[in-house]
Backbone bond lengths (Angstrom), bond angles and torsions (degrees), N, CA, C in turn:
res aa  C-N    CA-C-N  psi(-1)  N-CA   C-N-CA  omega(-1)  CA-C   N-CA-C  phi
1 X - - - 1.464 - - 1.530 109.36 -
2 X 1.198 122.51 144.82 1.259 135.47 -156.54 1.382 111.53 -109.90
3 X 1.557 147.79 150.90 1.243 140.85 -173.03 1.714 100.72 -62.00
4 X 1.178 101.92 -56.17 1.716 112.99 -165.82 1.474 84.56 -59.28
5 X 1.255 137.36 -66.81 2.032 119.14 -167.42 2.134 95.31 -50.41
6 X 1.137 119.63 -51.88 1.112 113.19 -159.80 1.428 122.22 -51.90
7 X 1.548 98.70 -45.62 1.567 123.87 169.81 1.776 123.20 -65.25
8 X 1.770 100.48 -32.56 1.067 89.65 149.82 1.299 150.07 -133.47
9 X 1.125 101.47 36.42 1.444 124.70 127.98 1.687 121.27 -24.33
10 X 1.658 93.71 -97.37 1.725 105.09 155.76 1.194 142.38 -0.20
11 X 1.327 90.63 -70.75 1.529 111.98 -177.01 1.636 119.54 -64.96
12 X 1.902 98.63 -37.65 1.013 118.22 -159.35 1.958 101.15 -73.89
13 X 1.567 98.10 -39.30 1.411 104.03 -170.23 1.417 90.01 -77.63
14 X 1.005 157.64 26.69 1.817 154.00 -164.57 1.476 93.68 -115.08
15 X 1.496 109.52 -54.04 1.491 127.37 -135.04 2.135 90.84 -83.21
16 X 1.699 89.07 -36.68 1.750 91.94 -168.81 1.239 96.09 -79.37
17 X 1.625 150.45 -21.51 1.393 128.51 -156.51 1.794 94.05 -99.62
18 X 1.287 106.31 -17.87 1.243 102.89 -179.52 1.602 114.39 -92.41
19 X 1.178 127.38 2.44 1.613 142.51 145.30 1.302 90.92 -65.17
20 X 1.326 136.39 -72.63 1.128 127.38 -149.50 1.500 123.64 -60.08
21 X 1.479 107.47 -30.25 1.326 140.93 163.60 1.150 103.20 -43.47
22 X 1.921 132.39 -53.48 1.093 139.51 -168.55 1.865 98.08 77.61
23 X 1.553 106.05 39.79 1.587 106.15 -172.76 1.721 104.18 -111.92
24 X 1.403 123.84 137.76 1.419 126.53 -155.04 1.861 87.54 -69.79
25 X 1.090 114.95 -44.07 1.844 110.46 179.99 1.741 125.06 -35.34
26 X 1.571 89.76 -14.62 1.485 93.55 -176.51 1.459 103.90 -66.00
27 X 1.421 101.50 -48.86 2.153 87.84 -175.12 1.361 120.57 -61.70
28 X 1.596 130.97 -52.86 1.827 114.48 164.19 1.300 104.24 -16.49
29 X 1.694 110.33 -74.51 1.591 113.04 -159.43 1.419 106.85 -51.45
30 X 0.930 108.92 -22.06 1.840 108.48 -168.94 1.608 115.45 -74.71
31 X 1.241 100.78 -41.54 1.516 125.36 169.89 1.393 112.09 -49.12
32 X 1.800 128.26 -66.60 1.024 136.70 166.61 1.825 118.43 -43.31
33 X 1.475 115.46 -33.12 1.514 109.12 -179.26 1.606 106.44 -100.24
34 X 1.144 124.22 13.69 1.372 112.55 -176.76 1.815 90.90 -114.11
35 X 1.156 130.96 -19.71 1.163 139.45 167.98 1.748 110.85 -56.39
36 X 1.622 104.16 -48.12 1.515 109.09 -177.19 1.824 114.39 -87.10
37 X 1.168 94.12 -22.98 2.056 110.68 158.72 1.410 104.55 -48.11
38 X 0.996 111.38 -101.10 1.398 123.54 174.77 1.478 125.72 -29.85
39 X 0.830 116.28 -10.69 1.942 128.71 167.38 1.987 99.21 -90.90
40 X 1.223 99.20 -32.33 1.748 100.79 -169.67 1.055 91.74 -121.74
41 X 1.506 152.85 87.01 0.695 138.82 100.15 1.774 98.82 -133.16
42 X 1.271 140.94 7.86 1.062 136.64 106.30 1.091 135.16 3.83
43 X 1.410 123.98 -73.65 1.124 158.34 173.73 1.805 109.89 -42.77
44 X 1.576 88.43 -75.64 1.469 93.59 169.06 1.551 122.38 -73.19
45 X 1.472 116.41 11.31 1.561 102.54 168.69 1.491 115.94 78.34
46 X 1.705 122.04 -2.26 1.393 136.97 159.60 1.610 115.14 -64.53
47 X 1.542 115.68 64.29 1.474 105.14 -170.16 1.057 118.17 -75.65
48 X 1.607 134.62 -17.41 1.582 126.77 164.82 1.165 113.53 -51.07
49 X 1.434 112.03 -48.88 1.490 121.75 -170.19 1.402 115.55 -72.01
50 X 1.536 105.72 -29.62 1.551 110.39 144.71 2.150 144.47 -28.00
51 X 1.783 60.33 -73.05 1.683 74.39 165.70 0.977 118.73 -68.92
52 X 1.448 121.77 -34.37 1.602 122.23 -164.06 2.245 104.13 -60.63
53 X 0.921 84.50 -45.35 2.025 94.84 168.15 1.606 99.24 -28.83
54 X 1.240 109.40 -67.40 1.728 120.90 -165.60 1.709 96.52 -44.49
55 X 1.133 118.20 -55.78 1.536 139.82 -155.75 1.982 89.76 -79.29
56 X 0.892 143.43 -51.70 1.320 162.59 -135.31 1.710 83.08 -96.19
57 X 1.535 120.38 -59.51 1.575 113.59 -149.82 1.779 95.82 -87.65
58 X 1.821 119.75 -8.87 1.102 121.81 162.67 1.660 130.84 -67.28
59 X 1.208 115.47 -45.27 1.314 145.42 144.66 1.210 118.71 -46.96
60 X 1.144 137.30 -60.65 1.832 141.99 150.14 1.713 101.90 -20.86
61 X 1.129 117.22 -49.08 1.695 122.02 -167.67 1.743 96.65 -67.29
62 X 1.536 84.85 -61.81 1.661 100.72 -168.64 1.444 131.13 -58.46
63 X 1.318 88.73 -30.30 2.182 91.99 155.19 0.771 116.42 -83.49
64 X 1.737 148.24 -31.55 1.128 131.75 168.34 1.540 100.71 -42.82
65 X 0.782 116.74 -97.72 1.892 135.70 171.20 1.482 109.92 1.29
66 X 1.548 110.04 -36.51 1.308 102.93 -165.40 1.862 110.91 -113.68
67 X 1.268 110.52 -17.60 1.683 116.17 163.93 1.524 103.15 -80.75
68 X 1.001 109.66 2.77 1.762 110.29 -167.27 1.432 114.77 -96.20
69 X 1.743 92.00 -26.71 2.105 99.75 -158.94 1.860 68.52 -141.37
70 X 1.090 107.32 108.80 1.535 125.99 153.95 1.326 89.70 -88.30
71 X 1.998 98.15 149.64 1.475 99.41 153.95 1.509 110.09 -93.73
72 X 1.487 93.47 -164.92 1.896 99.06 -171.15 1.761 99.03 -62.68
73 X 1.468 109.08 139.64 1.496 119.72 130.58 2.054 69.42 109.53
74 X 1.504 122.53 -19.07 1.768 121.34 177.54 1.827 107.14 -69.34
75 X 1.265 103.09 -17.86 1.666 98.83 -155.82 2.066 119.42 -71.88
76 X 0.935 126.69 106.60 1.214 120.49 164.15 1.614 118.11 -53.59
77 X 1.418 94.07 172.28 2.170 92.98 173.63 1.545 121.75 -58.32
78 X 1.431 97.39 -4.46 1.707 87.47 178.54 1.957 105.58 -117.52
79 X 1.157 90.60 12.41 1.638 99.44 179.02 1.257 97.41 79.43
80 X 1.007 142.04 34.51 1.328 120.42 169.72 2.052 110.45 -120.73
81 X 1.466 115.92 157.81 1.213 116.56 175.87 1.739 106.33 -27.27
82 X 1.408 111.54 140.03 1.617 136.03 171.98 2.028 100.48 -77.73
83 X 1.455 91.47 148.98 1.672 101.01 167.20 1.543 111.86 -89.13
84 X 1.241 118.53 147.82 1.471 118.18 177.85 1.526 112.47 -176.55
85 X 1.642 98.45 152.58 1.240 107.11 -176.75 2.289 117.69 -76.05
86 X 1.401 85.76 134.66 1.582 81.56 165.35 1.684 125.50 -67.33
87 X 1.248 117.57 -178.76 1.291 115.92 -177.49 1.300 128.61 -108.21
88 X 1.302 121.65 174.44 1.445 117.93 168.45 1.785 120.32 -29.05
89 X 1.648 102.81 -70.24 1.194 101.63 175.52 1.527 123.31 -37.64
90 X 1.301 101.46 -64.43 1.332 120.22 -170.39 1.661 109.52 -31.20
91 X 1.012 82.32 -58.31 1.846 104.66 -173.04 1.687 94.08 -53.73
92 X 1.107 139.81 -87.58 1.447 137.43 141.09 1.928 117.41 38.44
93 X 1.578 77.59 -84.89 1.937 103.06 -174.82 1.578 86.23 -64.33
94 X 0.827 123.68 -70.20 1.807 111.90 -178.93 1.560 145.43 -19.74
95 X 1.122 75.86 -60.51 2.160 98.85 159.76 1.608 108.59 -78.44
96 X 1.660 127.69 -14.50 1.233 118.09 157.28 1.674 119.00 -72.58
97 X 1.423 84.33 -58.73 1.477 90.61 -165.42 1.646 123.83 -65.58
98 X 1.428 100.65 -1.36 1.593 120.89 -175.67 1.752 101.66 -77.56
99 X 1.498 101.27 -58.15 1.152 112.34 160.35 1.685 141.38 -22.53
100 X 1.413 90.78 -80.54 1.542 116.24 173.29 1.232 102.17 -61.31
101 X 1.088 118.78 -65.53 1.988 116.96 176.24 1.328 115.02 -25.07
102 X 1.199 110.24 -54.50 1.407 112.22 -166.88 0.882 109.59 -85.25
103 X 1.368 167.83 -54.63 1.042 171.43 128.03 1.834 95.95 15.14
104 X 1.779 98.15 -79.95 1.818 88.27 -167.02 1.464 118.71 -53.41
105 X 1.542 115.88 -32.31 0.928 114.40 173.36 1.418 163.85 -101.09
106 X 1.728 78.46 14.16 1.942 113.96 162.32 1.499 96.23 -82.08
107 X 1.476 127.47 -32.60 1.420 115.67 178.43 1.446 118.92 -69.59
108 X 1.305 114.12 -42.49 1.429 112.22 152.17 1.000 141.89 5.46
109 X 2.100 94.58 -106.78 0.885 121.26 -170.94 2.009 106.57 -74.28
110 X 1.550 117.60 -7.81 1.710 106.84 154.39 0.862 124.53 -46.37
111 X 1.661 121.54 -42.44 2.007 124.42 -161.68 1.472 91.93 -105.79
112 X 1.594 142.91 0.16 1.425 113.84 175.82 1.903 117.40 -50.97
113 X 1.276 124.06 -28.16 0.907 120.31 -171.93 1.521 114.48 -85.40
114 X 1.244 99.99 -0.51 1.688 112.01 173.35 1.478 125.11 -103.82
115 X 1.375 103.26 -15.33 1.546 123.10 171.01 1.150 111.21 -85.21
116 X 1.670 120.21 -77.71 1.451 122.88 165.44 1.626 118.05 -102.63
117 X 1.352 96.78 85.18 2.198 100.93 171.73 1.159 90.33 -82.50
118 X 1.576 162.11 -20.19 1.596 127.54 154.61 1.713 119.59 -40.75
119 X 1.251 93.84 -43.96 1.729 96.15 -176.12 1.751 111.45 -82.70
120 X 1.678 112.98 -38.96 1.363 113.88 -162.78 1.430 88.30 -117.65
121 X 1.413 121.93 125.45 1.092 115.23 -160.90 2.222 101.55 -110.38
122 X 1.205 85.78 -24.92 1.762 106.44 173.49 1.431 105.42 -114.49
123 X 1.612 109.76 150.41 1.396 105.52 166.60 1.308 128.41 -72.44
124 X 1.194 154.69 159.41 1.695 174.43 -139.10 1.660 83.25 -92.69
125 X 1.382 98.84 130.60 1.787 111.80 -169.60 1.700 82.59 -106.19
126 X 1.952 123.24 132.98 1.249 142.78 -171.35 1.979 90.02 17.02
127 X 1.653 83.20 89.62 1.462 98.85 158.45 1.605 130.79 -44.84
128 X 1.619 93.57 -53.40 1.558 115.44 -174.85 1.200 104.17 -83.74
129 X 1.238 123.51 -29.30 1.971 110.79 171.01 0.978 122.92 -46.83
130 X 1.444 106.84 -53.90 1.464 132.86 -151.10 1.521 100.72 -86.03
131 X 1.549 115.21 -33.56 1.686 109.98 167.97 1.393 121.45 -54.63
132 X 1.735 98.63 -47.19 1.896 96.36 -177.41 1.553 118.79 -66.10
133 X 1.269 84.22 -31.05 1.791 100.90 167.22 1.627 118.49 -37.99
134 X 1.457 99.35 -58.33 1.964 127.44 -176.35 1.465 100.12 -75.90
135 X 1.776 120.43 -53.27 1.482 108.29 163.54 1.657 146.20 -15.63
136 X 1.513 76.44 -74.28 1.562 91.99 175.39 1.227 129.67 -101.24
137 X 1.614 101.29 5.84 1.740 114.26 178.04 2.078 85.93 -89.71
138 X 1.133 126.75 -22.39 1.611 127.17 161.33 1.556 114.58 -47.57
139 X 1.650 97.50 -67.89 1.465 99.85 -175.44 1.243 139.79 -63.34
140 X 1.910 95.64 -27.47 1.782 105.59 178.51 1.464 90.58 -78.31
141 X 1.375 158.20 -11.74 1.342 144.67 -151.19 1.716 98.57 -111.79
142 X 1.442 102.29 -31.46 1.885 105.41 171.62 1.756 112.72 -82.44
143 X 1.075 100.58 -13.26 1.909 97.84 179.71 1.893 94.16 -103.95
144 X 1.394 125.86 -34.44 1.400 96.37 166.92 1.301 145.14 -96.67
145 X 1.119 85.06 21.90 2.108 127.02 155.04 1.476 99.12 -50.25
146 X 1.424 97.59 -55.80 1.181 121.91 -173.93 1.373 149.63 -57.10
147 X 1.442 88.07 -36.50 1.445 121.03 -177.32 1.676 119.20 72.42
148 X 1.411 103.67 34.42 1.280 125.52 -164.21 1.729 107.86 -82.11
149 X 1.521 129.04 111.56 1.204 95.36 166.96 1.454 154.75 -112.39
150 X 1.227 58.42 72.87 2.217 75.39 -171.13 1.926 88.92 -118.14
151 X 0.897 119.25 -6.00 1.574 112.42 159.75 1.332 137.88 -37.55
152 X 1.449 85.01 -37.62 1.573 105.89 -170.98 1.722 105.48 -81.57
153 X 1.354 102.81 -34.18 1.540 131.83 -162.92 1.938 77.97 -59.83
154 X 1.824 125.12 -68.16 1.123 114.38 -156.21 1.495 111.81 -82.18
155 X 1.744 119.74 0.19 1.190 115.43 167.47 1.298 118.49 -68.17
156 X 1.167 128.66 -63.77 1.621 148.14 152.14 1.546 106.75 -7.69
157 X 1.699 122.23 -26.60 1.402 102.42 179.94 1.705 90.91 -115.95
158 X 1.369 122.21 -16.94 1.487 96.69 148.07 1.243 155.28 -98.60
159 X 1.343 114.58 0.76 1.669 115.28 131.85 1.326 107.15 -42.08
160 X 1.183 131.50 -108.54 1.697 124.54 -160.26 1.180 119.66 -43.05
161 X 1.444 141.16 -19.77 1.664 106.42 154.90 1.899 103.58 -88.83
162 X 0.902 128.65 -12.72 1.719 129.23 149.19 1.564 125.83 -4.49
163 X 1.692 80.28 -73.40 1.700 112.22 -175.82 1.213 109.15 -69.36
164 X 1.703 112.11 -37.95 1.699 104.68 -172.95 1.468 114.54 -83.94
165 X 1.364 125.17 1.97 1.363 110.90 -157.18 2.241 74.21 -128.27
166 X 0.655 93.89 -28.33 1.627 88.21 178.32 1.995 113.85 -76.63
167 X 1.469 103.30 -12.89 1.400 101.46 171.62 1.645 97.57 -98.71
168 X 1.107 125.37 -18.58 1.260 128.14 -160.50 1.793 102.85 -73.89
169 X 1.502 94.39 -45.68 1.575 114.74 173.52 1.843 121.97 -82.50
170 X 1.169 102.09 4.90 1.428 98.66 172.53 1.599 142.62 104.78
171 X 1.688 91.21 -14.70 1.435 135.37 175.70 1.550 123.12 -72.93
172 X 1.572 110.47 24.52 1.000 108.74 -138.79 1.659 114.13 -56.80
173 X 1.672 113.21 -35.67 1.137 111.28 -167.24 1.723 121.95 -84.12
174 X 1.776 93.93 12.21 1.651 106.73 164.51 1.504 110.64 -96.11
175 X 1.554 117.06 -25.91 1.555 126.12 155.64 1.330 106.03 -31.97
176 X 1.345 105.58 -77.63 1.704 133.88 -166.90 1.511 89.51 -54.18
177 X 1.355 142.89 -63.34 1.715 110.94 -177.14 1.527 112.13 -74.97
178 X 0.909 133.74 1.88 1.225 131.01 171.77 1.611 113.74 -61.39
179 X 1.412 92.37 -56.27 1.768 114.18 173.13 1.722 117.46 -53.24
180 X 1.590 107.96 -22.89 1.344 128.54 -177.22 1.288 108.19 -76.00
181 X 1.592 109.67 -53.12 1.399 126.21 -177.13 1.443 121.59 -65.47
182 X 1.791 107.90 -6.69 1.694 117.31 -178.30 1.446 96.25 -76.38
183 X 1.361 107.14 -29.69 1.773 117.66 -166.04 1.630 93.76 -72.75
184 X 1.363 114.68 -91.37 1.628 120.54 171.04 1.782 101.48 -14.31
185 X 1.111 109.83 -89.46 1.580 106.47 -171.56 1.569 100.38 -26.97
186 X 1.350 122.05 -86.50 1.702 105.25 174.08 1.513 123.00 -14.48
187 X 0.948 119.52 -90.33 1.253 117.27 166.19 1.754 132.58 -26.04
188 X 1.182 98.63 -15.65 1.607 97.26 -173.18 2.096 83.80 -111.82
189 X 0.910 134.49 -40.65 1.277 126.01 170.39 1.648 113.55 -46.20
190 X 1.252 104.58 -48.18 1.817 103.52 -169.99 1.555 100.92 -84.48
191 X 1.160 117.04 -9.51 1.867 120.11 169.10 1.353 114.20 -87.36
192 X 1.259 125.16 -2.26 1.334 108.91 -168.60 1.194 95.55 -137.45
193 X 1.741 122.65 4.59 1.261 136.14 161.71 1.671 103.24 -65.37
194 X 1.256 93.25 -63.69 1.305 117.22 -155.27 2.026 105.24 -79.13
195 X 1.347 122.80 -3.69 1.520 145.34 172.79 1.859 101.97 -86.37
196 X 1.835 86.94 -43.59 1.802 83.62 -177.45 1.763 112.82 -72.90
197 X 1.384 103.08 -40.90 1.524 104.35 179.49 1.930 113.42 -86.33
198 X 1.203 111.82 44.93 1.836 127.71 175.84 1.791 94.59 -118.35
199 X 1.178 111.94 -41.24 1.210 123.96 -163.06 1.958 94.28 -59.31
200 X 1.205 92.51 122.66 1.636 84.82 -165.70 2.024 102.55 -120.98
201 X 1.541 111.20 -8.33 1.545 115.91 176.25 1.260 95.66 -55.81
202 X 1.616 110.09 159.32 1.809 115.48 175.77 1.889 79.60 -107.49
203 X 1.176 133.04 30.39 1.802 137.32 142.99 1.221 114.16 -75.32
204 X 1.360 115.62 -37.98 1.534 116.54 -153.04 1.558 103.07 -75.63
205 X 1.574 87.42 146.01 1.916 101.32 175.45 1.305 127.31 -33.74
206 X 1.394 120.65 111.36 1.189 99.07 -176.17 1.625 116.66 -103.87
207 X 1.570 123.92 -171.01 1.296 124.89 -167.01 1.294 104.40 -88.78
208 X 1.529 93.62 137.31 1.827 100.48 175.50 1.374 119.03 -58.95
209 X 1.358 119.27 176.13 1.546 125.83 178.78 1.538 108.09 -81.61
């Protein structure tokens, strides 16, 4: 095990309990472990999960920014963005775009090493895993932008194929927080359940259809 897996590891389990928290510190921390991701999974030849860092340390900025500056009628007691359920649609575009994602972009990321072998020197280890992986590690990271909670709902299924394809590849002790993060994700689902139903204004956000 390597400092950068160890560290981010760390960082990584810091960044999720403090989502779960629903605490603004989670994005810094988030910033710092997607920085040490992206150096290791390099390494291991996981280039979705690669890229996904780039996309991850953009989003890291953008929730700060956006749990920070609710708009009118968004604000909880501490001023910060409200919890709430997504909608019909939403739910919808999800099971599409989970779909379609993966698909174009297990095809992809197969030929990167055939497009650019200066840069990718091996081919993309379970192309298509590792896409649904980057998929929906997209979507749960744009709905808890959001403060959406069904976020948690699509984290929970990427931790567990996470863990299995990260022990499969050698990573074991990024497996092993993965398996950690099934726990955290629980925990941040029944907190932000239970944050949405405190909300006691007849203002507050209500649940989609």
């Amino acid at each position: 095990m390597s400092y950068i897996e160890f560290f981010g590891v760390l960082t990584g389990l810091a960044a999720t309990w403090l989502s779960a928290k629903a605490r603004i510190s989670s994005w810094p921390m988030g910033i710092v472990n997607v920085t040490l991701s992206f150096i290791l999974y390099y390494q291991v030849q996981l280039y979705p999960d690669m890229l996904l860092q780039v996309f991850f340390f953009i989003t890291n900025v953008v929730g700060w920014w956006r749990w920070s500056h609710p708009r009118e009628g968004e604000a909880d007691t501490k001023k910060e963005l409200k919890v709430s359920y997504m909608n019909r649609r939403d739910r919808i575009l999800t099971v599409s775009a989970t779909l379609a994602g993966t698909l174009l972009l297990g095809n992809f990321a197969a030929r990167l090493h055939e497009w650019l072998p200066g840069l990718f020197s091996a081919p993309s280890a379970y192309p298509f895993v590792d896409s649904f992986i980057m998929v929906l590690s997209i979507l749960a990271t744009f709905y808890m932008i959001q403060k959406k909670i069904e976020c948690w709902v699509i984290w929970l299924l990427v931790d567990l194929v996470a863990a299995v394809l990260y022990y499969v590849k050698g990573i074991k002790f990024y497996s092993l927080e993965y398996f950690i993060f099934s726990g955290i994700v629980a925990f941040g689902l029944l907190h932000w359940i239970k944050e949405y139903r405190s909300y006691r204004s007849p203002f507050s956000i209500q649940q989609g259809d």
